[in-house]
Structure formats: C-alpha cells, structure tokens
FIBA-149316 format. One record per atom (N, C-alpha, C, O): x, y, z. Coordinates in steps of 0.2 Angstrom, whole numbers, plus 2048, in hexadecimal, padded with zeros to 3 digits. Each point is the difference from the previous one (the first is absolute). Example, Ala and Ser with C-alpha at 12.3 -4.5 7.8 and 13.67 -1.06 7.14 Angstrom:
2
8427E48277FC8068008048068008057FF8037F98067F98048068017FC805803803806801
//
This chain:
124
66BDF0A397FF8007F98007F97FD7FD7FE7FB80A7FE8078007FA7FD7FB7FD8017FC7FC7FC80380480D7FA7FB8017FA7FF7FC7FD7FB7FE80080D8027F98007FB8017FE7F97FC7FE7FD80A8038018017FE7F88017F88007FE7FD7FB8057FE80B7FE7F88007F97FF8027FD7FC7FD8008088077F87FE8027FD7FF7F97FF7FB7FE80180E7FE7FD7FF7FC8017FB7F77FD8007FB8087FF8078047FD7FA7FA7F78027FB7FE7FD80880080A7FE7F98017F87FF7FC7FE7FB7FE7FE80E8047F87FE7FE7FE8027FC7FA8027FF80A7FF7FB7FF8007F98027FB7FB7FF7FF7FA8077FA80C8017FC7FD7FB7F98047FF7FB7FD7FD8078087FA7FD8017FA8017FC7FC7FB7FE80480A7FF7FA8027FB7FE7FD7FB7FB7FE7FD80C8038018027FC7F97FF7FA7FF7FB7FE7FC80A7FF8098007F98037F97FB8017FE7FB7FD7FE8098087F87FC8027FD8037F88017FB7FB7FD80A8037FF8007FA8007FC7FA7FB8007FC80B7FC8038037FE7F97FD7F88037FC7FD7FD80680180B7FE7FA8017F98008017FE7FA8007FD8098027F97FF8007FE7FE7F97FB7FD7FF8098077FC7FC7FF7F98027FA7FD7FC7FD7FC80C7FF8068007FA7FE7FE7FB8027FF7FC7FC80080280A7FC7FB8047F87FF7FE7FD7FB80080080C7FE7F88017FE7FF7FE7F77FB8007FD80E7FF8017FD7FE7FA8037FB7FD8027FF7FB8007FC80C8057F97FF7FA7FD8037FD7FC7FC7FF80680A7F97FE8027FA7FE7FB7FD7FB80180280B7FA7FC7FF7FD8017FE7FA7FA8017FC80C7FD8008027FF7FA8007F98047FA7FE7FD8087FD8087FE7FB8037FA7FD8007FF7FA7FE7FC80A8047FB7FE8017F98007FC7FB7FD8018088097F87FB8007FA8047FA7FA7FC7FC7FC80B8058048037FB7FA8027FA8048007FB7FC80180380A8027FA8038098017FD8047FC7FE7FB80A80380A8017FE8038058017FC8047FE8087FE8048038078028028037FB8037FD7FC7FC80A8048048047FA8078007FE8028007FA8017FF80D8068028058037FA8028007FE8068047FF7F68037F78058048068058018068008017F48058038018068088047FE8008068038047F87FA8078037FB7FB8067FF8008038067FE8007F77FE8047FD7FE8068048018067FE7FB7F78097FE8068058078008038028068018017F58008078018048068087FD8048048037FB7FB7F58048057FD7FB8058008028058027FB7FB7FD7FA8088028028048098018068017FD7F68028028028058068038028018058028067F57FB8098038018008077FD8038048027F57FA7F58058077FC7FF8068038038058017F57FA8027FD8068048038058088018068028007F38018048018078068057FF8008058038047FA7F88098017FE7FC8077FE8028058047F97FD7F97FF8077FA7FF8048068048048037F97FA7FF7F88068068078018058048057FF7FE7F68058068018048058057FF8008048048037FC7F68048037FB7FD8078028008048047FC7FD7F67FC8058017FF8068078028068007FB7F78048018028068038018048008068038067F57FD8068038068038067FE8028058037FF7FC7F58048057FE7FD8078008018057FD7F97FA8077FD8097FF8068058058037FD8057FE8077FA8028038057FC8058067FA8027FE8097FF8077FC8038067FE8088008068028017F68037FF7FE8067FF8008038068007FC8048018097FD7FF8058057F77FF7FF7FD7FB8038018077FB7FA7FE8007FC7FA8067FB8028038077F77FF7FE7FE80180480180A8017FC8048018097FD7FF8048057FC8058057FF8028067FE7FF7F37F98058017FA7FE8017FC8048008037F48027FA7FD7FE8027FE8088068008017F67FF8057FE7FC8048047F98018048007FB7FE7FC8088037F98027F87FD8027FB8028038087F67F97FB7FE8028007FC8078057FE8027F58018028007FC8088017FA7FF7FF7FD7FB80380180A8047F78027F87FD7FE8007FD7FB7FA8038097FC7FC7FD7FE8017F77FD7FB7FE80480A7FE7FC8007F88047FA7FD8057FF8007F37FD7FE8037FB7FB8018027FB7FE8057FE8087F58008018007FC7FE8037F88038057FD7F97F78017FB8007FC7FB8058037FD7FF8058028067F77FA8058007F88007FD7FF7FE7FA7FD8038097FA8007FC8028037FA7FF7FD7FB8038098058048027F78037FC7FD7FE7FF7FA8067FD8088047FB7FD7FB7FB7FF8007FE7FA7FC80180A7FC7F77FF7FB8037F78007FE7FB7FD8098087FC8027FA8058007F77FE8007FA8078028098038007F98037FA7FF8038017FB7FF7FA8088017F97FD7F97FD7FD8007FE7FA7FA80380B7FA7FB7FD7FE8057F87FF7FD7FA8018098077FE8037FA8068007F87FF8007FA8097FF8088037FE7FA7FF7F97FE7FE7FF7FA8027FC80C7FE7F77FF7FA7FE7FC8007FB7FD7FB80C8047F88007FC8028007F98007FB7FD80380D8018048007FB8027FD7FB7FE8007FA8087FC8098067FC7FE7FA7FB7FD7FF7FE7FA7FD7FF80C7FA7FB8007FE8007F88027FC7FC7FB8098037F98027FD8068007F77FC7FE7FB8098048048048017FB8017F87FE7FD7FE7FB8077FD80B8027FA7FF7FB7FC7FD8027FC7FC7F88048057FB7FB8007FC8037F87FE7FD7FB80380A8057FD8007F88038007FC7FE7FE7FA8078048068067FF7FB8007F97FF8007FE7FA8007FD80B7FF7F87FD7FA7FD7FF7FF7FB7FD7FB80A8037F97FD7FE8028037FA8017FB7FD7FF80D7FE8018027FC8067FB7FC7FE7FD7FA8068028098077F97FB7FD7FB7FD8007FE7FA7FA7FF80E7FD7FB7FC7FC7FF7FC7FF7FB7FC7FD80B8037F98017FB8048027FC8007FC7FB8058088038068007F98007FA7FE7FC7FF7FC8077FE8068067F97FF7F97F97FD8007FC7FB7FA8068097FA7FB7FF7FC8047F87FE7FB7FC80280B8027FF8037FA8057FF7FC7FF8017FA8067FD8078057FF7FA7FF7F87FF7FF7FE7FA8017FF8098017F87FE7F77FF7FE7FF7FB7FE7FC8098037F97FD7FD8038057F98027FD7FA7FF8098068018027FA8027FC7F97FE7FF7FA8087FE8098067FA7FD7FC7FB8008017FD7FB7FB8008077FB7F98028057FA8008007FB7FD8058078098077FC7FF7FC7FA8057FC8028058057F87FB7FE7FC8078057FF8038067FF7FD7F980080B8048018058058068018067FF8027F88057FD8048088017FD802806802805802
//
C-alpha cells in the first residue's frame, strides 16, 4: 500500500513538475526571442522553481495511503514512467497555461498602450 502511494505520489509530482517547467522554458524562449529579453531574469526563475518545488512536494508527500489503492493491479517493472495519459495531460495543461500566459500579456499590452495614447503622454 505504501509502495503504490510513493509510485503514485512520485507521478503526480512529475506531472506537475514537467508541466510548470515546459511552460517556463516556452515562455523565457519566446519572451527572448520576440523582446530580445526574458520575462523571467535567472534570480527569478530560480525562486519560482524553489517556490514550486517546496509547494507540489509538500503537497504530495502528505497524501496519505487508501485501501483503495490495493484494489487496482501493481504496476510491471518495464511501464514507464511517464504515461501516454500523463504525457497527454502535461502537453494539454502546458497548451493551457500557454494560451492564458501569452494573452493575458498581449491584452496588458494593448491596455497599458491605450492608456498612454489616451493620455498622449510621450514615452509611456
């Protein structure tokens, strides 16, 4: 019972994990390569990742083990890690996450660019 409860602990803190980082790297990538600057200095992704690492960890270890997870099959020495279910729902939150991050900063900037034409302030 414990065993299945660290299996499954470990692959929900993979999920999380690949998840949070596929969408940081795709938008230090591309905040680089559209601004010629990262969203994100180096310090910055460093505490994002400590603050995340410390939560999701946390989070996890403390589930406790169900009879429940007695009932279910063991899994075999070859199943990876990572599951086709797993790969599916990291790329589909990362799209997500994606799709939120980037309009929410396209929509900031047409705000932020409507207020200073409004104001006719120069260099705003």
């Amino acid at each position: 019972m414990w065993g299945r409860n660290v299996y499954d602990s470990i692959s929900k803190f993979l999920q999380f994990q690949l998840t949070v980082n596929i969408v940081a790297v795709i938008v230090a990538f591309t905040g680089a390569c559209i601004t010629q600057d990262s969203p994100l200095k180096a310090v910055q992704m460093l505490w994002v990742n400590l603050i995340m690492d410390t939560f999701a960890s946390l989070a996890l270890a403390t589930e406790p083990p169900t009879e429940a997870l007695l009932l279910r099959k063991p899994y075999g020495r070859n199943k990876p890690l990572i599951s086709r279910t797993m790969m599916k729902n990291i790329l589909g939150h990362a799209v997500y996450q994606l799709t939120l991050i980037f309009t929410l900063l396209f929509v900031g900037e047409q705000l932020t660019l409507a207020r200073c034409s409004a104001r006719r302030q120069p260099g705003c």
